[in-house]
Rosetta silent file (secondary structure, phi, psi, omega in degrees, C-alpha in Angstrom):
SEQUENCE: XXXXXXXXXXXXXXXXXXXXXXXXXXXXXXXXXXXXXXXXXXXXXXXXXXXXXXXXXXXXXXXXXXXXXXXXXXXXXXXXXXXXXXXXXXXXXXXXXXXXXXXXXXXXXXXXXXXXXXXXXXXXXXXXXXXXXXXXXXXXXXXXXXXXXXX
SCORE:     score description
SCORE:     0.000 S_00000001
   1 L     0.000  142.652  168.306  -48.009  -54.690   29.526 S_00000001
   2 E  -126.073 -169.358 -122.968  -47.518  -52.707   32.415 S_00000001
   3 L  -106.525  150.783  173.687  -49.067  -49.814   33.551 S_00000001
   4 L   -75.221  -12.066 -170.247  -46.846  -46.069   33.563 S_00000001
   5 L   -78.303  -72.793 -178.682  -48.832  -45.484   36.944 S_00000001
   6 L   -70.390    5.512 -165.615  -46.216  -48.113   38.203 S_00000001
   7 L  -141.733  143.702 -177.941  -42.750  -47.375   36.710 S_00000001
   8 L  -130.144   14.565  178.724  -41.576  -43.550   36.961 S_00000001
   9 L  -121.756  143.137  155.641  -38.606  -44.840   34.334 S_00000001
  10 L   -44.693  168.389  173.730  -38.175  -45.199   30.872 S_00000001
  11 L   -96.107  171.233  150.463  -37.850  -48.464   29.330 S_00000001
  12 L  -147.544  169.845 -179.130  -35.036  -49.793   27.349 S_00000001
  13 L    64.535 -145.878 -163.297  -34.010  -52.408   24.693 S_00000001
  14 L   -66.262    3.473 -160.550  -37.408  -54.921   23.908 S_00000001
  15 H   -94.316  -49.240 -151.686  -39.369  -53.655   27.120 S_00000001
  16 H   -52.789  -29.190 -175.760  -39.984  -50.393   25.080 S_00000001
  17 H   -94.940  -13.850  147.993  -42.566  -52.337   22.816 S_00000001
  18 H   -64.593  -10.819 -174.139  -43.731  -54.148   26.204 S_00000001
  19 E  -138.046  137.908  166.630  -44.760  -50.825   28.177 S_00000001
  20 L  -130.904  165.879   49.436  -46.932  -48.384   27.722 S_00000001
  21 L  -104.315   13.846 -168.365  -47.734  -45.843   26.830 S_00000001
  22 L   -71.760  -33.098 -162.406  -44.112  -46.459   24.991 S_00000001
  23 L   -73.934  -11.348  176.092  -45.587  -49.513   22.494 S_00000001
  24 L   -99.415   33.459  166.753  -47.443  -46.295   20.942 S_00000001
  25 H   -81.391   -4.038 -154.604  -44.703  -45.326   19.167 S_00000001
  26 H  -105.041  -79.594  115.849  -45.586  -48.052   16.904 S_00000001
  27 H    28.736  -65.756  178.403  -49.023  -46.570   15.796 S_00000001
  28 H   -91.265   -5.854  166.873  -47.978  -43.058   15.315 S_00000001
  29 H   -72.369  -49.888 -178.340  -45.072  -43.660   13.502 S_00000001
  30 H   -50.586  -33.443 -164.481  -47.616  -46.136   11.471 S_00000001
  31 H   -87.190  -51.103 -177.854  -50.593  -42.909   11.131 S_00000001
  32 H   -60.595  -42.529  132.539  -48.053  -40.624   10.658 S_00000001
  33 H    21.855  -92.126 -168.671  -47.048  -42.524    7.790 S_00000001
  34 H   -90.584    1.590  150.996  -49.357  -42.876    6.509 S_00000001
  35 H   -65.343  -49.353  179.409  -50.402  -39.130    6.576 S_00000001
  36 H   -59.621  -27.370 -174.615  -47.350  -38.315    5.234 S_00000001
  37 H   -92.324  -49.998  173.279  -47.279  -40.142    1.903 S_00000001
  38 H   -35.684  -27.001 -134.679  -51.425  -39.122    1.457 S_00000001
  39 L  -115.888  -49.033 -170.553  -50.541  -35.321    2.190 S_00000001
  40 L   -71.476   10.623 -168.646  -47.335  -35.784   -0.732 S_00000001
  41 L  -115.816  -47.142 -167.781  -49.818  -37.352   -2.825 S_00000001
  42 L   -97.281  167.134 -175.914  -52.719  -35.044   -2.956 S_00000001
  43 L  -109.657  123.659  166.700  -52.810  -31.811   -4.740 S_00000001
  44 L  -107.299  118.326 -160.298  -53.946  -28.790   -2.326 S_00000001
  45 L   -89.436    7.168  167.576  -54.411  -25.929   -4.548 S_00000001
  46 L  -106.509   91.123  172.066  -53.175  -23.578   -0.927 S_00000001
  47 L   -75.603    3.905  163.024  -49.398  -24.810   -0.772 S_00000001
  48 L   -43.648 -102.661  145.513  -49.175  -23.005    2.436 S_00000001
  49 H     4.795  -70.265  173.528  -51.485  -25.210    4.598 S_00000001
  50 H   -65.369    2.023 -176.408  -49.959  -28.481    2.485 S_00000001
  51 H   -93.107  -45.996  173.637  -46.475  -27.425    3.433 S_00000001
  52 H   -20.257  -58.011  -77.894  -47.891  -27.388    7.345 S_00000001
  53 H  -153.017  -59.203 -148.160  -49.461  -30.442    7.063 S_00000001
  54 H  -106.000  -28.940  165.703  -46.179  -32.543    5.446 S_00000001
  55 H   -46.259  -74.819 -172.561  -43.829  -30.320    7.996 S_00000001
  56 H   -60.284   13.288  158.873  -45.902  -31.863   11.299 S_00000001
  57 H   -86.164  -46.612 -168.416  -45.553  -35.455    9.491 S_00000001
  58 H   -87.740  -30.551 -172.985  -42.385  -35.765    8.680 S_00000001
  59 H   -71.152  -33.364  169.502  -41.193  -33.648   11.431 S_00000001
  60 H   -86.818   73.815   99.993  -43.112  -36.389   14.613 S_00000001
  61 H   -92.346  -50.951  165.341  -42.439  -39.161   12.698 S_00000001
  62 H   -46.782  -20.093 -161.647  -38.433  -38.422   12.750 S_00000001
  63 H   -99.322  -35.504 -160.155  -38.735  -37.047   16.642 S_00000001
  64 H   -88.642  -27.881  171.143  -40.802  -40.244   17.370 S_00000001
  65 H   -42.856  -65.284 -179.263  -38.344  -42.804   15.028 S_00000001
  66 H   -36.325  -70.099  173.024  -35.487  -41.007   17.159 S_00000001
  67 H   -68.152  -25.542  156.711  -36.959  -41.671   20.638 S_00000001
  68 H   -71.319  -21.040  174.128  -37.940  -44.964   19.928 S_00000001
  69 H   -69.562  -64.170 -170.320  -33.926  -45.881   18.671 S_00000001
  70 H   -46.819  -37.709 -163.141  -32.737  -43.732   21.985 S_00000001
  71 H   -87.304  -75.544 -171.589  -35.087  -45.886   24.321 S_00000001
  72 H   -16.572  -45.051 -151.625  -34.240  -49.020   21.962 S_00000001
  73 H  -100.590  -23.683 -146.870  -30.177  -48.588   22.341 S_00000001
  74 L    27.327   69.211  175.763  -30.942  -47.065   25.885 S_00000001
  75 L   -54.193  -18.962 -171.596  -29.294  -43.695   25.713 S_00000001
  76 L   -93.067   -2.867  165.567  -31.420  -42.306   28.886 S_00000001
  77 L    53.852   31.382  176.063  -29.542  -44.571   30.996 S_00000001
  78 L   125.109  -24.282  166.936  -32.306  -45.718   33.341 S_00000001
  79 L   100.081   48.547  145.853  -34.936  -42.844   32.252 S_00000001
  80 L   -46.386  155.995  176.162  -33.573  -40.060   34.677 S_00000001
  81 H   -24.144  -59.315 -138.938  -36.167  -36.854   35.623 S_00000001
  82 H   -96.412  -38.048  129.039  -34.730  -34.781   32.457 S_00000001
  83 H    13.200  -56.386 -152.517  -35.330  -38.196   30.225 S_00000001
  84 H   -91.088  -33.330 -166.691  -38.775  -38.445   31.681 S_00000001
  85 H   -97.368  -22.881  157.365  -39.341  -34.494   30.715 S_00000001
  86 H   -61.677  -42.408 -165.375  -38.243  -34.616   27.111 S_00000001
  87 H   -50.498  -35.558 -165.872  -40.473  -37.262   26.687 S_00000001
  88 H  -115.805   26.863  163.979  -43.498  -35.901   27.629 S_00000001
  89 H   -97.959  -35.404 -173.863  -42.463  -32.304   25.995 S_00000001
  90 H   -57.721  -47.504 -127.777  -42.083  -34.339   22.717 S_00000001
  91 H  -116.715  -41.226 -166.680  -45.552  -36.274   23.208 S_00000001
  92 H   -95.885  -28.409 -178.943  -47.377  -32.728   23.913 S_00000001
  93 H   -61.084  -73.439  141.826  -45.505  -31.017   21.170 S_00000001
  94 H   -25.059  -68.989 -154.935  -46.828  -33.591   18.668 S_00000001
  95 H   -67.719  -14.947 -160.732  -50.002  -33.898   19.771 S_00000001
  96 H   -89.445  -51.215  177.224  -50.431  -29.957   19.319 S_00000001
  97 H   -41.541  -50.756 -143.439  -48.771  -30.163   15.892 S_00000001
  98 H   -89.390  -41.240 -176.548  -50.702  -32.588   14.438 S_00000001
  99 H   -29.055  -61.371 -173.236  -54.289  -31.208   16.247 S_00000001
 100 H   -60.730  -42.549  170.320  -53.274  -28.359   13.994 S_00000001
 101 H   -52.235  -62.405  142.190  -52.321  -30.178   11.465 S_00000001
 102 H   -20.315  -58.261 -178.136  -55.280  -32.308   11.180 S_00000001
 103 H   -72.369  -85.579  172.891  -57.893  -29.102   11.349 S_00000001
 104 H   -15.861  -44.658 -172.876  -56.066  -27.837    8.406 S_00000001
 105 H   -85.766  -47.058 -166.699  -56.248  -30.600    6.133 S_00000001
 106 H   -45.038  -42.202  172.859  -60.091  -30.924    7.162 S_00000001
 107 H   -43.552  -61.280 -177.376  -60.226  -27.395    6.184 S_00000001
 108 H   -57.215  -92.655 -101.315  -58.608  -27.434    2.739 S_00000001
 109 H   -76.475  -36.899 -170.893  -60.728  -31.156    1.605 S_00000001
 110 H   -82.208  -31.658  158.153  -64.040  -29.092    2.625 S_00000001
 111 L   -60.398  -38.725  162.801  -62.953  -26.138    0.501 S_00000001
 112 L   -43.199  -72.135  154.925  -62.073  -28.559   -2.141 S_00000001
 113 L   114.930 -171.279  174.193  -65.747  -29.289   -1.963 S_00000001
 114 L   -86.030  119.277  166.410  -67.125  -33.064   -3.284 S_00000001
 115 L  -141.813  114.943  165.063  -65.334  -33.691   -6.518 S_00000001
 116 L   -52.206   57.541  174.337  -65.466  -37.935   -7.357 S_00000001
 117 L  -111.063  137.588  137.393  -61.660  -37.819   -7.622 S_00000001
 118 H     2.122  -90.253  154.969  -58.715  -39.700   -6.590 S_00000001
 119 H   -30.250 -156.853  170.931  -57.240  -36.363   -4.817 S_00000001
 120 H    54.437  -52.613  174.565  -60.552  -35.881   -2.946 S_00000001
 121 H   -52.563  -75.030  127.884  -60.156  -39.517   -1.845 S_00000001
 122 H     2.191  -71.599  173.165  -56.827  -39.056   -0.449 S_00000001
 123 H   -63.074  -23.808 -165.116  -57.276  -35.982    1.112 S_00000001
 124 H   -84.130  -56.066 -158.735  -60.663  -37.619    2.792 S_00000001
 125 H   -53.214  -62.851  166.293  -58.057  -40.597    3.740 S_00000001
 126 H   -11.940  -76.075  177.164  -55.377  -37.608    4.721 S_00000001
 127 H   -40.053  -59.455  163.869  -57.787  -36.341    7.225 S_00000001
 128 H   -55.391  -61.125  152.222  -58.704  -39.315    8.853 S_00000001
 129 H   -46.422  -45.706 -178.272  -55.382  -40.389    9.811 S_00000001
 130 H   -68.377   -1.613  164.852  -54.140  -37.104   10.697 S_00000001
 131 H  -107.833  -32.858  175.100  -56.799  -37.470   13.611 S_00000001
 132 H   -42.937  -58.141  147.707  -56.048  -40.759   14.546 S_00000001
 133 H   -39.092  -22.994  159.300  -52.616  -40.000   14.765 S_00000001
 134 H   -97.604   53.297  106.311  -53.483  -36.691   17.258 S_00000001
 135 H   -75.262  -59.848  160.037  -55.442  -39.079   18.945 S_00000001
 136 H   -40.566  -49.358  170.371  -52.521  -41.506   19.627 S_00000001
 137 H   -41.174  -69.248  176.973  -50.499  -38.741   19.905 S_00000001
 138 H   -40.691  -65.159  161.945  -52.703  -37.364   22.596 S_00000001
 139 H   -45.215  -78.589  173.613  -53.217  -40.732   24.833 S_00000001
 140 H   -38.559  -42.560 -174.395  -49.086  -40.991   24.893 S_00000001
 141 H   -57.037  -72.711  148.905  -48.883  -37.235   26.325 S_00000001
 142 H     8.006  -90.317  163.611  -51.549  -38.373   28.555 S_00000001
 143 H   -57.849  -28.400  159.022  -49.620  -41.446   30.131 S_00000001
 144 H   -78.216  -38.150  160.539  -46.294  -39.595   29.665 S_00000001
 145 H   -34.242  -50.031  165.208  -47.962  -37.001   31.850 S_00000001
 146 H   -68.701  -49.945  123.977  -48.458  -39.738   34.501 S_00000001
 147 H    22.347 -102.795  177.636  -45.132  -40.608   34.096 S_00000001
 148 H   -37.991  -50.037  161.216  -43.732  -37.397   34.939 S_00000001
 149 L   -71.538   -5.674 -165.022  -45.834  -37.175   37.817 S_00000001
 150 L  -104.459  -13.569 -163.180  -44.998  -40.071   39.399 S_00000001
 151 L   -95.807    0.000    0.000  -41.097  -39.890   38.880 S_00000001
């Protein structure tokens, strides 16, 4: 793979799953996932919080689905400056979402308290992903950041 330190451009076509921090679209589309179907699964008795929760899932998993097809078909035409600035607006925008996102659901399962349920399970499962996923999230921002700075 190479490094984001040495390329100030986007990728396009098959390079995108060759370069990173780009191949970690593959991952947060995968966490995010799998947050999303856990979060539409469990019963939150605050549908507030669970509406939060399945907004910042569905909504980075469509913005990151998107930018991997745009890089894929290679709409950015070479990764110009303004390319380079969505990218890493996207990648911080996410990572903030889901941070939030994340915190929330931890909140609600520990209000929920220990009940040896299915839902409980789920919600534990919820949780976990939703940091792994700001944790991916987070590293890409990171590396798009370097990116930015170098182009």
């Amino acid at each position: 793979m190479s490094s984001s330190a040495s390329t100030s451009t986007l990728p396009r076509g098959l390079a995108v799953l060759t370069t990173f921090p780009d191949v970690l679209f593959i991952p947060e589309i995968i966490f995010g996932g799998l947050v999303w179907i856990l979060v539409a699964s469990s019963r939150i008795p605050d549908s507030m919080l669970q509406g939060w929760v399945m907004f910042v899932s569905v909504f980075c998993f469509v913005m990151s689905i998107c930018l991997l097809c745009l890089y894929f078909c290679g709409a950015h035409g070479g990764g110009s400056s303004c390319w380079v600035t969505l990218d890493v607006i996207c990648q911080e925008t996410a990572a903030l979402f889901y941070l939030s996102a994340a915190v929330l659901e931890a909140y609600m399962t520990y209000r929920l308290g220990f009940s040896p349920g299915q839902a409980y399970r789920e919600n534990i499962a919820a949780v976990v992903f939703a940091f792994v996923a700001t944790l991916v999230y987070v590293i890409h921002k990171v590396f798009s950041l370097l990116r930015w700075k170098s182009s």
